[in-house]
Backbone atoms as SQL, in Angstrom:
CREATE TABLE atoms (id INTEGER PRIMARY KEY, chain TEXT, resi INTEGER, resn TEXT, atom TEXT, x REAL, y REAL, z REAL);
INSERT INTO atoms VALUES
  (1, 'A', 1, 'UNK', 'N', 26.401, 2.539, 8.324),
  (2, 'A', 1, 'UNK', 'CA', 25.726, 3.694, 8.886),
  (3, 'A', 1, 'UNK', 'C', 24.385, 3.871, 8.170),
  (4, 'A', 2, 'UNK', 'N', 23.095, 4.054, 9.133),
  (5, 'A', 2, 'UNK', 'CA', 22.026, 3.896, 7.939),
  (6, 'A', 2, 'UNK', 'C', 21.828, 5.406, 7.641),
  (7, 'A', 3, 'UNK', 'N', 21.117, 5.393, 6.246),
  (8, 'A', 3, 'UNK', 'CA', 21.057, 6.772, 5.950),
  (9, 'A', 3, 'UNK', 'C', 20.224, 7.457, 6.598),
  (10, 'A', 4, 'UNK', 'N', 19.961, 8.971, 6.277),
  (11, 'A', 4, 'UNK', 'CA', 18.737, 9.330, 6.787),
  (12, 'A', 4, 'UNK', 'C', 17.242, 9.113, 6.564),
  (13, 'A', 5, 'UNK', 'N', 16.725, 8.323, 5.751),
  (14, 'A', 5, 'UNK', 'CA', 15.335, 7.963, 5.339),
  (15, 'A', 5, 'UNK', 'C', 15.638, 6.742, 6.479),
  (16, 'A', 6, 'UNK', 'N', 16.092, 6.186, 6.872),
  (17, 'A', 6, 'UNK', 'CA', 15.823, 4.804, 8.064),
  (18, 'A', 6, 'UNK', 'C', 16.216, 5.742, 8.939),
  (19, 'A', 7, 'UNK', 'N', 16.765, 6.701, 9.546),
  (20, 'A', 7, 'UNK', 'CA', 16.233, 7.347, 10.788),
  (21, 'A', 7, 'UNK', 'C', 15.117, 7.948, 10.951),
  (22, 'A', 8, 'UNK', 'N', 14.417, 8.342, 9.713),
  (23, 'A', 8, 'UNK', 'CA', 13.679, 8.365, 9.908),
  (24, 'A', 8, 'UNK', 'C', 12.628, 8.241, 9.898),
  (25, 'A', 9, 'UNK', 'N', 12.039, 6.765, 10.077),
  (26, 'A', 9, 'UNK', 'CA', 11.480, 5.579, 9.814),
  (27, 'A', 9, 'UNK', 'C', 9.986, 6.326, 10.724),
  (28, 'A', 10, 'UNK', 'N', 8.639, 6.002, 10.680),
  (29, 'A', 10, 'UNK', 'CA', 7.696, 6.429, 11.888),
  (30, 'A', 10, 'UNK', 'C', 7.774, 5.271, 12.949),
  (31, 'A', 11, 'UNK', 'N', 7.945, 6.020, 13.995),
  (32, 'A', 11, 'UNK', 'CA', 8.003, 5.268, 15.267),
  (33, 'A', 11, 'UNK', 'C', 6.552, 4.227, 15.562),
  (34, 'A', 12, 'UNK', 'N', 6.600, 2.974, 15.710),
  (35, 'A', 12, 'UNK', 'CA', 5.410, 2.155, 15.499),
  (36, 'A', 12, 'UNK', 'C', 5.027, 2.022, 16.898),
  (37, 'A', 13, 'UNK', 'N', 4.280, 1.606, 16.965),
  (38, 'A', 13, 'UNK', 'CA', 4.197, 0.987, 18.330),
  (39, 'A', 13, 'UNK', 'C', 3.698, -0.395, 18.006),
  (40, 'A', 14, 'UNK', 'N', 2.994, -1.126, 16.646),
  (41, 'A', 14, 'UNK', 'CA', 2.180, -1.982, 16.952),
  (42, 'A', 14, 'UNK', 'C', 2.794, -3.348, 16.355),
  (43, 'A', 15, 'UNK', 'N', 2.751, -4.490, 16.936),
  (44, 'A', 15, 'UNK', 'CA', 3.932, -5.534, 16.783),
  (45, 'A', 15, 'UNK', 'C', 3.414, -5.935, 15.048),
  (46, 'A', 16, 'UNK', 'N', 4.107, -6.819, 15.365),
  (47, 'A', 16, 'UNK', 'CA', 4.452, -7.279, 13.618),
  (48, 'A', 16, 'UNK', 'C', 3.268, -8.319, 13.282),
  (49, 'A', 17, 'UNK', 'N', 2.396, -8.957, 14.015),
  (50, 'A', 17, 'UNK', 'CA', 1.596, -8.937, 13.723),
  (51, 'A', 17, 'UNK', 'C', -0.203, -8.156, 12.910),
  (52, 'A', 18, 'UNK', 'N', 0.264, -7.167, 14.625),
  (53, 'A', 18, 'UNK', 'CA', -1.123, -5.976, 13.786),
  (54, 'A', 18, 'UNK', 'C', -0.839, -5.853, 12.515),
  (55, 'A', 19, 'UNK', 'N', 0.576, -4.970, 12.269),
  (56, 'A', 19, 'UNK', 'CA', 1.087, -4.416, 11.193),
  (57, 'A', 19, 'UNK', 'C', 0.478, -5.153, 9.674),
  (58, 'A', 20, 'UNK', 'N', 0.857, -6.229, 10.124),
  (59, 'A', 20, 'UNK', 'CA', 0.715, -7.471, 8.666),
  (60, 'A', 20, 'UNK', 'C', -0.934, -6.971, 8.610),
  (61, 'A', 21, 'UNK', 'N', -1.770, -7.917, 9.743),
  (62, 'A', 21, 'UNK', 'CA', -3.338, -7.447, 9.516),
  (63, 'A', 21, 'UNK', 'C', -4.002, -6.156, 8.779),
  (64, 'A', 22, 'UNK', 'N', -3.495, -4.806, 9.191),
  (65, 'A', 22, 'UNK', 'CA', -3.378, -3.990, 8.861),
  (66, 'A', 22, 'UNK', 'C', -3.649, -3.606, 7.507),
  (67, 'A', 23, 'UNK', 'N', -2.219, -4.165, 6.971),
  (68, 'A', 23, 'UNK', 'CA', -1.171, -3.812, 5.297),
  (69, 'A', 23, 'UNK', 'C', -2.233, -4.797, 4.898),
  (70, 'A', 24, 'UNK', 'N', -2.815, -6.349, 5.169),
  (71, 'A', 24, 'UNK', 'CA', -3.527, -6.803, 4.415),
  (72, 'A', 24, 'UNK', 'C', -4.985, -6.334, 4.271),
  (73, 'A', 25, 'UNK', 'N', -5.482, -5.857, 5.089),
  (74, 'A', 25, 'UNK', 'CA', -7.299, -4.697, 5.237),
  (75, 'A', 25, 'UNK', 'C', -6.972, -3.698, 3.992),
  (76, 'A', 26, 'UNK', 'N', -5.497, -3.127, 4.451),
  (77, 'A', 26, 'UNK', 'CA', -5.802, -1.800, 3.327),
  (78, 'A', 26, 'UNK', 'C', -5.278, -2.718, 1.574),
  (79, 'A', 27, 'UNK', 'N', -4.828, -3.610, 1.440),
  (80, 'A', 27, 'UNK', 'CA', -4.582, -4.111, 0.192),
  (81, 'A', 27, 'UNK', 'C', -5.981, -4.197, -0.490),
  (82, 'A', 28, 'UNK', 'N', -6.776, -5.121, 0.561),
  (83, 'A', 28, 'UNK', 'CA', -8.089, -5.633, 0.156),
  (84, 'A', 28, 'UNK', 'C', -8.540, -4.515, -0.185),
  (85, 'A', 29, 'UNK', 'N', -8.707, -3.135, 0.819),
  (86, 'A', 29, 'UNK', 'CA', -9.495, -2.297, 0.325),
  (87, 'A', 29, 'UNK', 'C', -8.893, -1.315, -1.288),
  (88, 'A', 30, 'UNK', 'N', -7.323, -1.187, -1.206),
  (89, 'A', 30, 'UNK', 'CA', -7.405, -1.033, -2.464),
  (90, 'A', 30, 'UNK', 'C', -7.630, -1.829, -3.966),
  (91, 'A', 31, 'UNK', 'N', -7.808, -3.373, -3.779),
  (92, 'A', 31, 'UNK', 'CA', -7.991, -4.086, -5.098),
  (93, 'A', 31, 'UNK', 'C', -9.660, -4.074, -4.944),
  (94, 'A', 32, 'UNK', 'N', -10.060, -3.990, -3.819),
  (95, 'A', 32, 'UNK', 'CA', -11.740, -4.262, -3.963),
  (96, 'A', 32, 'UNK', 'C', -12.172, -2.616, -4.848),
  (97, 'A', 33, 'UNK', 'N', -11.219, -1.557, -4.462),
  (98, 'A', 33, 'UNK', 'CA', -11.856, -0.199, -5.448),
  (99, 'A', 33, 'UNK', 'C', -11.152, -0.302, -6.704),
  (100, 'A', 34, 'UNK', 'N', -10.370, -0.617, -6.947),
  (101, 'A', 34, 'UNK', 'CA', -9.740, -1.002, -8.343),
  (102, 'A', 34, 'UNK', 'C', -10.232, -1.637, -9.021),
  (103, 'A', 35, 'UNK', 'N', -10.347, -3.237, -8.650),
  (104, 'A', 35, 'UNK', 'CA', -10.779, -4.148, -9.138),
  (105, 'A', 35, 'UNK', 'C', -8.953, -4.761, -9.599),
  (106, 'A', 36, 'UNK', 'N', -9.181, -6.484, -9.637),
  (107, 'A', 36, 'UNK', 'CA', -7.887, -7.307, -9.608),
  (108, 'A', 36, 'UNK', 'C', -7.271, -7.543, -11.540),
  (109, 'A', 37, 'UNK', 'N', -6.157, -6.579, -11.160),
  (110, 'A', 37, 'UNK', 'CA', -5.643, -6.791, -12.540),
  (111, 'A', 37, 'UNK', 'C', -5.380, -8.245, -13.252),
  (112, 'A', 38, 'UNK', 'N', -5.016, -9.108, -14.336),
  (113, 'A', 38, 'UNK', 'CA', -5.075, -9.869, -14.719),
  (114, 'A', 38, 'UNK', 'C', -3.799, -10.243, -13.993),
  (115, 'A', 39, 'UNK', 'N', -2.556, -9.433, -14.225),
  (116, 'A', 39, 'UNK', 'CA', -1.256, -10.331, -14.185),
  (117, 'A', 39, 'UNK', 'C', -0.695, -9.255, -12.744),
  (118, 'A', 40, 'UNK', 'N', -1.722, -9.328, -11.781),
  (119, 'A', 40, 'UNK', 'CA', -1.361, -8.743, -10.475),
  (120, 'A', 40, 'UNK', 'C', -0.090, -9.994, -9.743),
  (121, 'A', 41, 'UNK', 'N', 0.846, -8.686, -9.546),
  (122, 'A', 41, 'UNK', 'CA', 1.922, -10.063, -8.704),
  (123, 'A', 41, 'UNK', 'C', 1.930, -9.662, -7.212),
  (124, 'A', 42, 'UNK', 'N', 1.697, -8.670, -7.018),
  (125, 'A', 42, 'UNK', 'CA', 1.851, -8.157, -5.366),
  (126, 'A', 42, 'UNK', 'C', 0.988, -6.450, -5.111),
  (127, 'A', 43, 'UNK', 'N', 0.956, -6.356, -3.972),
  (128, 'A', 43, 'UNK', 'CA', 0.817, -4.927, -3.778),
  (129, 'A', 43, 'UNK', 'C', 1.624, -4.635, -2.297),
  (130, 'A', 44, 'UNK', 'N', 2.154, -3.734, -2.560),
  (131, 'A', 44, 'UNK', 'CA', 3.415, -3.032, -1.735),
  (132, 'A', 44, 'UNK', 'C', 2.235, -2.070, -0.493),
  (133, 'A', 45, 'UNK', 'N', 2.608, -2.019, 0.584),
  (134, 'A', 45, 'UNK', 'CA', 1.462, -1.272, 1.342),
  (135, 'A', 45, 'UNK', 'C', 3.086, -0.384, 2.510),
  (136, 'A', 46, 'UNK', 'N', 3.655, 0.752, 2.234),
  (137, 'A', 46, 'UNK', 'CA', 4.248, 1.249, 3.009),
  (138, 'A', 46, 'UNK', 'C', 3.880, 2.358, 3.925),
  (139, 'A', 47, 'UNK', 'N', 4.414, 2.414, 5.367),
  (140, 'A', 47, 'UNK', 'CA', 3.670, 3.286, 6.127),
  (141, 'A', 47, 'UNK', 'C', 5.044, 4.360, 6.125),
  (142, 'A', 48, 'UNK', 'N', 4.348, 5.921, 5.774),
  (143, 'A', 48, 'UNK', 'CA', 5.129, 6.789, 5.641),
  (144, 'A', 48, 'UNK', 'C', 4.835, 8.192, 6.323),
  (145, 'A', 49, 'UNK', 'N', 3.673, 7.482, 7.420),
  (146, 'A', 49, 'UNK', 'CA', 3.687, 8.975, 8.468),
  (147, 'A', 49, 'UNK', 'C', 2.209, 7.846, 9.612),
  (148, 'A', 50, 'UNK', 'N', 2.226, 8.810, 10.518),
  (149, 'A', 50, 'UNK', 'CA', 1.317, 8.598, 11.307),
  (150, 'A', 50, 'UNK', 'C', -0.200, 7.525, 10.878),
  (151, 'A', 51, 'UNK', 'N', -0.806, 8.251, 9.977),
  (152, 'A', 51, 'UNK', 'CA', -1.833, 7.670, 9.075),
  (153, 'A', 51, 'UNK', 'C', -2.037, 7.652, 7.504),
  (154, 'A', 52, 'UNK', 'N', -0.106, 7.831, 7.296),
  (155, 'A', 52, 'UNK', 'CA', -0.126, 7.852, 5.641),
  (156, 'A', 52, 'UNK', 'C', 0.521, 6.618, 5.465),
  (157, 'A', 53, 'UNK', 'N', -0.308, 6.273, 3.998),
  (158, 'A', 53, 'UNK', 'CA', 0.599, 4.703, 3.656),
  (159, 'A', 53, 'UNK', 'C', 1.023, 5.004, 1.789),
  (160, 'A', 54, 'UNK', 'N', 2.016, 4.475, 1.265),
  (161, 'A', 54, 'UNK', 'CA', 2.311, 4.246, -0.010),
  (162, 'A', 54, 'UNK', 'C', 2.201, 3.086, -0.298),
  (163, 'A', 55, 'UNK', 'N', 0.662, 3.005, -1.414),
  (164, 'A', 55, 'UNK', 'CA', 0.696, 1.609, -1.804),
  (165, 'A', 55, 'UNK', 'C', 0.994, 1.712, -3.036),
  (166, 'A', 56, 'UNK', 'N', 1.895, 0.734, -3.949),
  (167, 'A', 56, 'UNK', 'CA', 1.822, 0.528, -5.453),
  (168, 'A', 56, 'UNK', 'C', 1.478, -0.695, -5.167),
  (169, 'A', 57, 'UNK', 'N', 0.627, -1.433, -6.680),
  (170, 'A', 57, 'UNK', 'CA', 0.403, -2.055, -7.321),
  (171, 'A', 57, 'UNK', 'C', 1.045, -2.472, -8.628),
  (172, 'A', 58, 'UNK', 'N', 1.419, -3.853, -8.322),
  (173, 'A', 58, 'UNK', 'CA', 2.534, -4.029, -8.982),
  (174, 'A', 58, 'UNK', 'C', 2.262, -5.525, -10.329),
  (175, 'A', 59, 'UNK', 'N', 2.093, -5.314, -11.424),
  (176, 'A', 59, 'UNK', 'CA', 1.607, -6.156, -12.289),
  (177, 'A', 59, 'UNK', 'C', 2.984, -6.898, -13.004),
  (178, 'A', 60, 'UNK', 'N', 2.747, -7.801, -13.088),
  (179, 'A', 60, 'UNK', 'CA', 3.626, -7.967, -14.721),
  (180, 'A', 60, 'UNK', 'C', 3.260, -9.809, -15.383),
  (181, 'A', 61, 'UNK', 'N', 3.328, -10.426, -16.077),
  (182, 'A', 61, 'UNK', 'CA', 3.136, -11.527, -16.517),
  (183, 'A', 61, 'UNK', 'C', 4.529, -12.418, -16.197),
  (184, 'A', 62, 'UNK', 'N', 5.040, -11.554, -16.387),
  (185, 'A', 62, 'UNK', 'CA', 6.685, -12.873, -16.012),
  (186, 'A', 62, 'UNK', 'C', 7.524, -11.649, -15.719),
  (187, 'A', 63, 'UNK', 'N', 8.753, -11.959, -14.858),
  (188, 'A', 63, 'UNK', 'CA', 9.411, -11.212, -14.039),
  (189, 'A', 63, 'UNK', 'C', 10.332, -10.007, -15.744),
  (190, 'A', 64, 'UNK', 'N', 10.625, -10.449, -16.260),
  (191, 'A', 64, 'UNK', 'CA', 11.013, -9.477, -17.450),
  (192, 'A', 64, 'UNK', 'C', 9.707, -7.911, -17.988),
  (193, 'A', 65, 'UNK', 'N', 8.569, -8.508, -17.469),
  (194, 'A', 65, 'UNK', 'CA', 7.654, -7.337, -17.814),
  (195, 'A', 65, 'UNK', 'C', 7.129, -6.693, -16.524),
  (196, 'A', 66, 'UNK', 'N', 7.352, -6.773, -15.014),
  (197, 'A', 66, 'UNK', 'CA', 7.337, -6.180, -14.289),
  (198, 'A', 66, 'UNK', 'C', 7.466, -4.502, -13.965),
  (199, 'A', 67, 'UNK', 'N', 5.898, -4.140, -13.675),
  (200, 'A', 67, 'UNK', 'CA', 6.211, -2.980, -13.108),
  (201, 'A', 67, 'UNK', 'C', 4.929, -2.252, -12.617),
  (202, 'A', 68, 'UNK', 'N', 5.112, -0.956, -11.904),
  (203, 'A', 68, 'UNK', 'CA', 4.101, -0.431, -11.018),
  (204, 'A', 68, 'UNK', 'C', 2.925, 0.047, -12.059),
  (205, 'A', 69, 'UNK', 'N', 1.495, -0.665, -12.086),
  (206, 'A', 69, 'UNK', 'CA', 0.157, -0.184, -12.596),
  (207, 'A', 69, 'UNK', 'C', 0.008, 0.857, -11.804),
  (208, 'A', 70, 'UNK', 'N', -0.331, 0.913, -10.943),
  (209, 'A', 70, 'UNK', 'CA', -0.830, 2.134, -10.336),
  (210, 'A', 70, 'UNK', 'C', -0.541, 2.529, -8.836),
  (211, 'A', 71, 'UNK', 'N', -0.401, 3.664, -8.116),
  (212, 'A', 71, 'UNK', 'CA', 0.730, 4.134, -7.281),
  (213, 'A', 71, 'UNK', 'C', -0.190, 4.883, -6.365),
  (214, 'A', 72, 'UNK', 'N', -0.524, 4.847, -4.913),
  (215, 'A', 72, 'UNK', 'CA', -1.191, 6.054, -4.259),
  (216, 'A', 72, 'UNK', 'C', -1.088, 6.039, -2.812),
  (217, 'A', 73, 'UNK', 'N', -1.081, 7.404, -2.803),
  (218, 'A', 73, 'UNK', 'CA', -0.786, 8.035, -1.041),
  (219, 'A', 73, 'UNK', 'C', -2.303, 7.770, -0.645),
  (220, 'A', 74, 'UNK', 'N', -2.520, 6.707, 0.904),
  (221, 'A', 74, 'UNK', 'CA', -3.639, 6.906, 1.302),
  (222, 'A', 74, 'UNK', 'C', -3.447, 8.266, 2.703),
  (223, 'A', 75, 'UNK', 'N', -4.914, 8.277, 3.595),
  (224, 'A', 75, 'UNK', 'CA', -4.883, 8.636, 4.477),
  (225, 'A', 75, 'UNK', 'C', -5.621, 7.389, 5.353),
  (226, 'A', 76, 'UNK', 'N', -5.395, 6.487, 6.277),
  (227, 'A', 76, 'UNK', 'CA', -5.937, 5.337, 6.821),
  (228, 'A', 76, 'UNK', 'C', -6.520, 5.931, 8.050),
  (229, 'A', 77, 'UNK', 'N', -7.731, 5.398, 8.539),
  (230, 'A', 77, 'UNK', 'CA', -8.293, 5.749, 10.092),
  (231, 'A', 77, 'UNK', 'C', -7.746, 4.553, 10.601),
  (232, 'A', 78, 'UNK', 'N', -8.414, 4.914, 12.051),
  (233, 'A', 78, 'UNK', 'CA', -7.660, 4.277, 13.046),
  (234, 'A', 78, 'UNK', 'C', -8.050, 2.834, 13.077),
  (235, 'A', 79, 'UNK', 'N', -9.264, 2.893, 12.485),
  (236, 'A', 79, 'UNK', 'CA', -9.552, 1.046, 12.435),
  (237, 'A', 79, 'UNK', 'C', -9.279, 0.413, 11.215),
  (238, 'A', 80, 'UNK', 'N', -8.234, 1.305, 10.601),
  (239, 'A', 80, 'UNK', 'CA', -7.804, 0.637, 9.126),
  (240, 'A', 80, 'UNK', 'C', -8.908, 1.297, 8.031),
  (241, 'A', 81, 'UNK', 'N', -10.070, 1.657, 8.207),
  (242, 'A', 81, 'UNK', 'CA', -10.142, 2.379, 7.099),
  (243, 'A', 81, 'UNK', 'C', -9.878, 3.441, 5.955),
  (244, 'A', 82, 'UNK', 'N', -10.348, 3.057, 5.153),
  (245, 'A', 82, 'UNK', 'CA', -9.324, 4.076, 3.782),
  (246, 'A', 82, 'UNK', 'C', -10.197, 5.231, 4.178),
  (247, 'A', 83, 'UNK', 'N', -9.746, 6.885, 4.569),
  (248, 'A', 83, 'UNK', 'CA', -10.622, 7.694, 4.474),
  (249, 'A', 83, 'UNK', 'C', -10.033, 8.188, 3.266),
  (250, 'A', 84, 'UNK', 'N', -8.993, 8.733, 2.893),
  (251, 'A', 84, 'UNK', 'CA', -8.948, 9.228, 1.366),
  (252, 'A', 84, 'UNK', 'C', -7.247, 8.671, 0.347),
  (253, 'A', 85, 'UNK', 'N', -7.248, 8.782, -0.861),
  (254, 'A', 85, 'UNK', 'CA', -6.330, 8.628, -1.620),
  (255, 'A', 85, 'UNK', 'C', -6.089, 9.801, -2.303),
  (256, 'A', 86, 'UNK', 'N', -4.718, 9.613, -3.060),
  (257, 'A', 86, 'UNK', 'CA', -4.377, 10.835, -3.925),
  (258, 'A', 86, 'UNK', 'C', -3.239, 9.775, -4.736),
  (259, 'A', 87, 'UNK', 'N', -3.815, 9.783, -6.264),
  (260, 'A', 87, 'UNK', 'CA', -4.871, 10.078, -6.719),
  (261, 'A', 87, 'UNK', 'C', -5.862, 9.698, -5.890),
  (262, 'A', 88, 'UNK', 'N', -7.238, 9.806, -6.723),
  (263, 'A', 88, 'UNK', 'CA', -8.857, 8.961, -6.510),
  (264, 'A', 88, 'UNK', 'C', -8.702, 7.638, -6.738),
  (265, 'A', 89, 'UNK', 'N', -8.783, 6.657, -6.322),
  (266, 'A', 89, 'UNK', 'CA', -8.718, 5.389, -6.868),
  (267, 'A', 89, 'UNK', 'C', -10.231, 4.734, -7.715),
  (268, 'A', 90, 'UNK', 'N', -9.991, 4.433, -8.865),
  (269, 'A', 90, 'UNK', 'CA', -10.789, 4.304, -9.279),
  (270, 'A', 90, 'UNK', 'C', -11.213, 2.602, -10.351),
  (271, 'A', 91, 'UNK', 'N', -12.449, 2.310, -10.184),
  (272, 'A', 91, 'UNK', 'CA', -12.640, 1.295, -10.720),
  (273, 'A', 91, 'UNK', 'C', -12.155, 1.047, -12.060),
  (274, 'A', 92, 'UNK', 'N', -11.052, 0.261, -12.670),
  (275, 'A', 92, 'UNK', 'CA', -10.105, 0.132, -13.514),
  (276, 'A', 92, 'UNK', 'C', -9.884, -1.007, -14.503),
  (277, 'A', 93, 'UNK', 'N', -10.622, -2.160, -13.501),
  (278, 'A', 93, 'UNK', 'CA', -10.120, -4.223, -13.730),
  (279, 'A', 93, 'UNK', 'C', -11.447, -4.057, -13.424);
């Protein structure tokens, strides 16, 4: 039985392609304002409302030192741009 956070998932409309394109525009745009950590292993890009996404950034040197550098709620426009974060994202690397 799935719980209630997968019911209530945001209804997508856009295939699994866009999606990917998408999650990869807003990655770029958050490591291009950051700047690329040394021992970057991934960045997580989740969609958690209409035009909200949760991205962490996720560092570690070898899988034993793994964990989230830095964590933020965007607001995305409709052509994928970042209009705002919370925090500020800020130049870091």
């Amino acid at each position: 039985m799935p719980n209630k956070l997968q019911c209530e998932q945001p209804n997508d409309k856009m295939d699994k392609a866009e999606r990917e394109s998408l999650d990869d525009l807003i990655r770029e745009q958050v490591i291009h304002a950051l700047g690329t950590p040394f021992d970057l292993r991934s960045v997580q890009v989740r969609k958690v409302g209409n035009e909200n996404y949760r991205v962490n950034v996720i560092v570690g040197v070898n899988a034993g030192s793994v964990r989230i550098a830095n964590s933020y709620f965007l607001k995305i426009g409709s052509e994928g741009n970042l209009i705002n974060a919370t925090p500020k994202i800020t130049k870091q690397y």
